[in-house]
N, C-alpha and C positions, 0 to 999 in steps of 0.2 A: 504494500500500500504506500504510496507517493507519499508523503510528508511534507504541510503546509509551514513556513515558516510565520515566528509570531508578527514578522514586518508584512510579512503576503495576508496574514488573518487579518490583522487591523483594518488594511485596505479593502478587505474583504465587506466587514462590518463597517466600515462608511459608506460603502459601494452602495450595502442591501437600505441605509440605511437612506440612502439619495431616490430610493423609490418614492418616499413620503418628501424630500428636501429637494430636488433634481439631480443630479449628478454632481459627484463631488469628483475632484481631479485636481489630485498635483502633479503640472508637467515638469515636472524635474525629477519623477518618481517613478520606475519603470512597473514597478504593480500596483499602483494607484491608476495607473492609465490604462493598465491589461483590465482593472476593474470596471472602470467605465464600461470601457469598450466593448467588455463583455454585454452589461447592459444594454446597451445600443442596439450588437447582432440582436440582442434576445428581442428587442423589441422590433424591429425591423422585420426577423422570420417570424414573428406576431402579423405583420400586416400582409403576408403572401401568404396568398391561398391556394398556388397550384396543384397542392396537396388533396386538396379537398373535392367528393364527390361532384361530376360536374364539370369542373376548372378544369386548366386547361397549365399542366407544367409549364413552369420553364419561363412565363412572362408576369407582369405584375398588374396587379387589380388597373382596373382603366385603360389596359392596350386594347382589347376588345372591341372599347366604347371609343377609342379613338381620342380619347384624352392624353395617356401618355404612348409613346415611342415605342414601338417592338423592340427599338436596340437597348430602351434600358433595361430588360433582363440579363441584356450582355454585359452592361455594367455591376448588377445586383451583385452576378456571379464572381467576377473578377474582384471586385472588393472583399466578397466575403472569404475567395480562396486568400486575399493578399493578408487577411485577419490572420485564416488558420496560419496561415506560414511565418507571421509575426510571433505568434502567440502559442500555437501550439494548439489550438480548439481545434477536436476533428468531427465534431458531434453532429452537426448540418453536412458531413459529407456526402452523404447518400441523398440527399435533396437538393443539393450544389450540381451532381453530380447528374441527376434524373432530370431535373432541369434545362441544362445546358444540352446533354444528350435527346432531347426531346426537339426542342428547337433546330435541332441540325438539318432535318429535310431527308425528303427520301436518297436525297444524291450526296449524302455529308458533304455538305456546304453550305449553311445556313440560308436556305432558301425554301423554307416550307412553305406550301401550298397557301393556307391561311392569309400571308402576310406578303407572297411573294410583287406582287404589285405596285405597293405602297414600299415597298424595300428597298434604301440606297445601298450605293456601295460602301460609305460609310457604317451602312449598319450592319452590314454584311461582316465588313472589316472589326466591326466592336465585338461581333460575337467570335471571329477568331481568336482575338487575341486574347478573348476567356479561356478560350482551348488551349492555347502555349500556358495559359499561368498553370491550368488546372493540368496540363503535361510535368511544367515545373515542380509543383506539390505535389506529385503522384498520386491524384485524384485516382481511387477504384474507376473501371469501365464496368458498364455489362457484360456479362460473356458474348462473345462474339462480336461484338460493337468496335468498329474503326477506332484506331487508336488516337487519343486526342493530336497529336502529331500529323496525322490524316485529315484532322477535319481543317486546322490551320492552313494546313499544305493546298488543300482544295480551295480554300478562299484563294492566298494567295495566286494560283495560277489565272482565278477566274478574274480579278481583279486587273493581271496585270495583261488580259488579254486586250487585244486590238478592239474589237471589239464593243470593249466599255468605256472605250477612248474617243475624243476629238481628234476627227480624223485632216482636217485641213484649218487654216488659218493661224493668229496667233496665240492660240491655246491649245493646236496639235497636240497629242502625247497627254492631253491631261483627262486625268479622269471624271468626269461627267458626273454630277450628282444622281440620278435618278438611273437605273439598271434600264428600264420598260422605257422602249419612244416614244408609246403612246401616254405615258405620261407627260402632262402639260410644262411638270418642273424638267423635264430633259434636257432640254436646252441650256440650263443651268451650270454652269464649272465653280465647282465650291471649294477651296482650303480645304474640309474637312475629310473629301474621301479623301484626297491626293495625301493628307498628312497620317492618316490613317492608317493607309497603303505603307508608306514609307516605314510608318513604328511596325508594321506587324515584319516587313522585308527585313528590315534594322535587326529582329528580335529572333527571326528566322536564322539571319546571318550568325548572330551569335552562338545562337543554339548549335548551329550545323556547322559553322566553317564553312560553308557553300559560298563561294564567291559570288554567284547568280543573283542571289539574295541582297548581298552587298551591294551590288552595282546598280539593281533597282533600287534601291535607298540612296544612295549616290544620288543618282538622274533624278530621282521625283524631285530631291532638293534643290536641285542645277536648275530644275521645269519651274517649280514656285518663284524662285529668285528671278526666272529668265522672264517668265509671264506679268511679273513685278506684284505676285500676292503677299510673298515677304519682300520688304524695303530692307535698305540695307542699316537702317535702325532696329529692324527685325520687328517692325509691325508687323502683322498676321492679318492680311484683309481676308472677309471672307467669303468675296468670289467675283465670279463676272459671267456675263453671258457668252456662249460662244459664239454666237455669226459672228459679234466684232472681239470680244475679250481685252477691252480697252477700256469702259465707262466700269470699274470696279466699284463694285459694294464695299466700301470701306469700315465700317462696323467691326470692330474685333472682339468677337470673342473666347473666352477663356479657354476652352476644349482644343481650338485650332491650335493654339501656344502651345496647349498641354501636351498635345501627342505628337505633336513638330516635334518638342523640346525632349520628351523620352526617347524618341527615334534617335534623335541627332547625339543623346547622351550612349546612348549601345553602340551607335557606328564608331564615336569616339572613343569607348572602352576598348570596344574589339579591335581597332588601328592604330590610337596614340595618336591618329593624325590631330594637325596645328588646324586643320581648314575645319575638322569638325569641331575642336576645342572653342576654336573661334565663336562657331555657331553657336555650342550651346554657352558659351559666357555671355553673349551678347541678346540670347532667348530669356536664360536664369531674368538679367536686369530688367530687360522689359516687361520682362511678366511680372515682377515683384513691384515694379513701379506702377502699372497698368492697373492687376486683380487685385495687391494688396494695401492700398490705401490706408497707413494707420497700422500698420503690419495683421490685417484682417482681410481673408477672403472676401474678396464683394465683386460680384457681376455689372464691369464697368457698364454696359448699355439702358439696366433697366434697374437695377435691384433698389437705387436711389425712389423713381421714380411709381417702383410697386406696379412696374408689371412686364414683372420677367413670365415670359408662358411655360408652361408645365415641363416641356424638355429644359428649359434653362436651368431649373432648378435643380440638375443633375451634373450642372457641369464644377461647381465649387470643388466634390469631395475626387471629380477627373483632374483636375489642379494639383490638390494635395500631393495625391498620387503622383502624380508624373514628377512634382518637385525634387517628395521625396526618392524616387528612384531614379532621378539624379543624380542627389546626394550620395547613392550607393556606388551608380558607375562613376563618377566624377568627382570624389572628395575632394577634388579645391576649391569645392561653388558649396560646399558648407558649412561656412561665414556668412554664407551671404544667403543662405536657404532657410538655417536651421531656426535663427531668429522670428521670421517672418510665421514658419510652422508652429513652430511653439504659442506665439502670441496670440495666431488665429485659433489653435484646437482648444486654450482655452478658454477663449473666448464662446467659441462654438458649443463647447461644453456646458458654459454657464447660462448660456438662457435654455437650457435643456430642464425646461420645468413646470413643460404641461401637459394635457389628457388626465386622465385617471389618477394613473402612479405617479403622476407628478413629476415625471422627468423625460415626458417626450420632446421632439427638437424640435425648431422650427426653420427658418431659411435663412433668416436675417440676425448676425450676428453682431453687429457693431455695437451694438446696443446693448450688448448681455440681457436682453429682454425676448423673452417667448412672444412672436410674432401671432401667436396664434393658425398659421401654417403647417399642419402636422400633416406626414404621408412619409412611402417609401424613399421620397429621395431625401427628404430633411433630413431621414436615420443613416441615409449611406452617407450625404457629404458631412456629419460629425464621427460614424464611424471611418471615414477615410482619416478626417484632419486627426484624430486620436492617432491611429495607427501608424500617420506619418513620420509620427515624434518615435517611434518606437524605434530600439537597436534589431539589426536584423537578424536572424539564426543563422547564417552561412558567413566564409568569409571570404575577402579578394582584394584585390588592390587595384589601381587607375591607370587605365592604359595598358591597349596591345595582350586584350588577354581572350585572345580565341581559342578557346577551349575546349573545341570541337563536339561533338555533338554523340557525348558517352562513348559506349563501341561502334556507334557507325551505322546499325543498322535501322532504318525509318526515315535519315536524313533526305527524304521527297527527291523532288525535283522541281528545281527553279528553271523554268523556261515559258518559253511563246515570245512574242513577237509588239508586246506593247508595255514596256517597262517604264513609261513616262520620259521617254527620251526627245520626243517632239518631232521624232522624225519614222518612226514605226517597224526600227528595223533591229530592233529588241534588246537582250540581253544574252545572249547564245542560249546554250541547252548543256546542265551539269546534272547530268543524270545518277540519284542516287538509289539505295535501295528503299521501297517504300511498302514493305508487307506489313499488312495487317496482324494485332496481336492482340490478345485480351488479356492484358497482365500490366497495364496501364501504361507505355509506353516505353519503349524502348530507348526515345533519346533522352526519357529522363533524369536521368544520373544524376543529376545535374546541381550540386552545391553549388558547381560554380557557373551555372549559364547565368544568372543574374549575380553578376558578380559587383561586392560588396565591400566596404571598409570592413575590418577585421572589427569583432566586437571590442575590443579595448580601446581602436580610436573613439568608434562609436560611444562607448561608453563616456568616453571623458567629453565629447562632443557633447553629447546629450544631457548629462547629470552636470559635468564638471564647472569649471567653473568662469569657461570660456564666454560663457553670455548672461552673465552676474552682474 
């Protein structure tokens, strides 16, 4: 029987004791925060019912009704695996797990039937990259069931087909927001799939050593820059039309940065190169200057104004996240991360004190005051900002650490002929081996795919006494 110490009980007993007070949380305290945060999941897997007689796995109350997004089940999931892996909780894995396997579509590639219409390639791309994390924490599969490794690999190729691209003018090579032509938004070139694209290629790359992978992460970044969606301030516009791809939607927001800036931090681990380091120091700044006004998350376009729509309200705890696995590929941007996380998660923390038990969250943090806003994404972006601050279980160091992709066998295949290069004539074809397995993946070995500061930097980062 595991043995509680009397500093984890304490915590324990303010944790149970923040049902009736809201959430108590010292962020300088690494089991004061595993307490919270425990709270949060529990209350979170409280408001999903895909369990339930009826429902329908894998999405969240309101995608049905066209209230929220089919892609934020891909987020729900990916946060609560980034929990277990923080923390050690494995108790929601068979529903982490039935979920995301549900959602995958008859062809493993997040394209079910239900939702396939109304489906970007962004959302396509959110639900892969559930698949690499729930690869990374060696989520269980079903028996027989494609290996999470598979279903990433599936996006990935369909993403990076011709196909789903702008096939002429000055947004050639980029990806399209909307899959379907007969949808009215097709016409549309957005930031969000093309940055999407890139982190899952980026994340691909690291996993596998696969060059293919890389070099589409490359190019999508070279297409954003060349197209002018990132400025070389590294604003993140987010998007433009294609006939002309000139009269940009300038509105930035926080998701576009977010999944640029993780991409751009894994190509940078995995090469040491100076042109990615660049990028992600120059993402780090602007996003901290942009989203965290006050060193607090807040959704620059609307959140002032009180009327962020229901997907925005998902994008705060995609922030967090992306920062802090930054901070793990890139420990020299956390001075300048780890402040800004701290301040916001307890923030976020603290107006967590309403519904029933007195400690659900709501959206709007600046305030330390319960918005009155309560739902699934209020609980993901305070369970993100929690879990950000946390030291991670594995350990690694910065720069040039391609690790390849365990023994080798699953490492897909990166190829076809539309890698965001602007001109359609691909990324070649690095043919790996891609058999299916039921024993939860093969390239998962993986301490080191998301590779991390060692916990004793971490440690002093986070506790010590660096931001006293």
């Amino acid at each position: 029987m595991a043995r509680i110490s009397s500093n984890s009980m304490g915590w324990l007993l303010l944790a149970a004791q923040g049902a009736l007070a809201g959430l108590t949380v010292d962020v300088e305290n690494t089991d004061s925060i595993k307490a919270a945060a425990a709270l949060v999941a529990e209350d979170l897997i409280g408001l999903y019912d895909g369990e339930e007689p009826g429902k329908i796995p894998g999405i969240l109350p309101g995608v049905e009704d066209g209230f929220i997004g089919w892609w934020s089940g891909g987020v729900l999931w990916d946060t609560l695996l980034e929990y277990k892996s923080l923390t050690g909780e494995s108790k929601y894995d068979e529903t982490i797990s039935r979920g995301i396997q549900f959602q995958a579509g008859s062809k493993n590639d997040f394209l079910p039937a239900n939702w396939s219409i109304s489906i970007t390639n962004a959302h396509q791309g959110i639900w892969a990259l559930s698949a690499v994390t729930a690869n990374e924490t060696g989520l269980k599969l079903d028996e027989n069931s494609p290996q999470w490794f598979t279903l990433a690999s599936n996006v990935f190729e369909e993403l990076n087909s011709e196909e789903r691209r702008v096939k002429e003018g000055d947004c050639a090579g980029a990806l399209r927001w909307m899959i379907i032509p007969k949808n009215n938004r097709y016409i549309y070139v957005d930031s969000t799939s093309n940055a999407v694209f890139l982190n899952l290629a980026a994340q691909l790359a690291h996993l596998t050593g696969n060059q293919s992978y890389a070099d589409a992460a490359t190019s999508t970044y070279d297409l954003l820059t060349r197209i002018g969606f990132v400025t070389k301030n590294f604003d993140v516009y987010d998007g433009a039309f294609a006939d002309e791809c000139k009269n940009f939607i300038k509105i930035q927001f926080s998701w576009n940065a977010a999944y640029l800036l993780e991409g751009s931090a894994y190509m940078y681990n995995l090469t040491g190169n100076d042109t990615w380091k660049t990028r992600v120091d120059g993402l780090v700044d602007r996003s901290l200057e942009l989203f965290f006004p006050d060193g607090v998350a807040t959704e620059l376009n609307c959140e002032k104004e009180g009327n962020c729509n229901m997907d925005i309200h998902f994008f705060k705890g995609i922030l967090h996240r992306a920062l802090a696995s930054t901070v793990k590929l890139a420990p020299h941007t956390a001075s300048k991360i780890l402040p800004s996380l701290k301040s916001s998660a307890k923030k976020a923390a603290a107006q967590c004190t309403g519904g029933k038990n007195g400690r659900m969250c709501g959206f709007a943090w600046s305030s330390e005051e319960y918005d009155g806003e309560t739902g699934p994404s209020q609980q993901i972006n305070v369970l993100s900002a929690l879990i950000s601050i946390l030291p991670p279980n594995e350990q690694g160091s910065e720069g040039n650490n391609n690790t390849g992709a365990g023994n080798g066998s699953g490492s897909g295949s990166a190829s076809g002929s539309g890698s965001g290069n602007g001109n359609g004539n691909g990324n070649g074809n690095s043919q790996g081996n891609s058999q299916e397995n039921t024993s939860g993946d093969d390239t998962q070995g993986n301490a080191g795919t998301k590779v991390s500061v060692g916990l004793a930097l971490w440690g002093s980062l986070l506790l010590g006494s660096l931001f006293l």
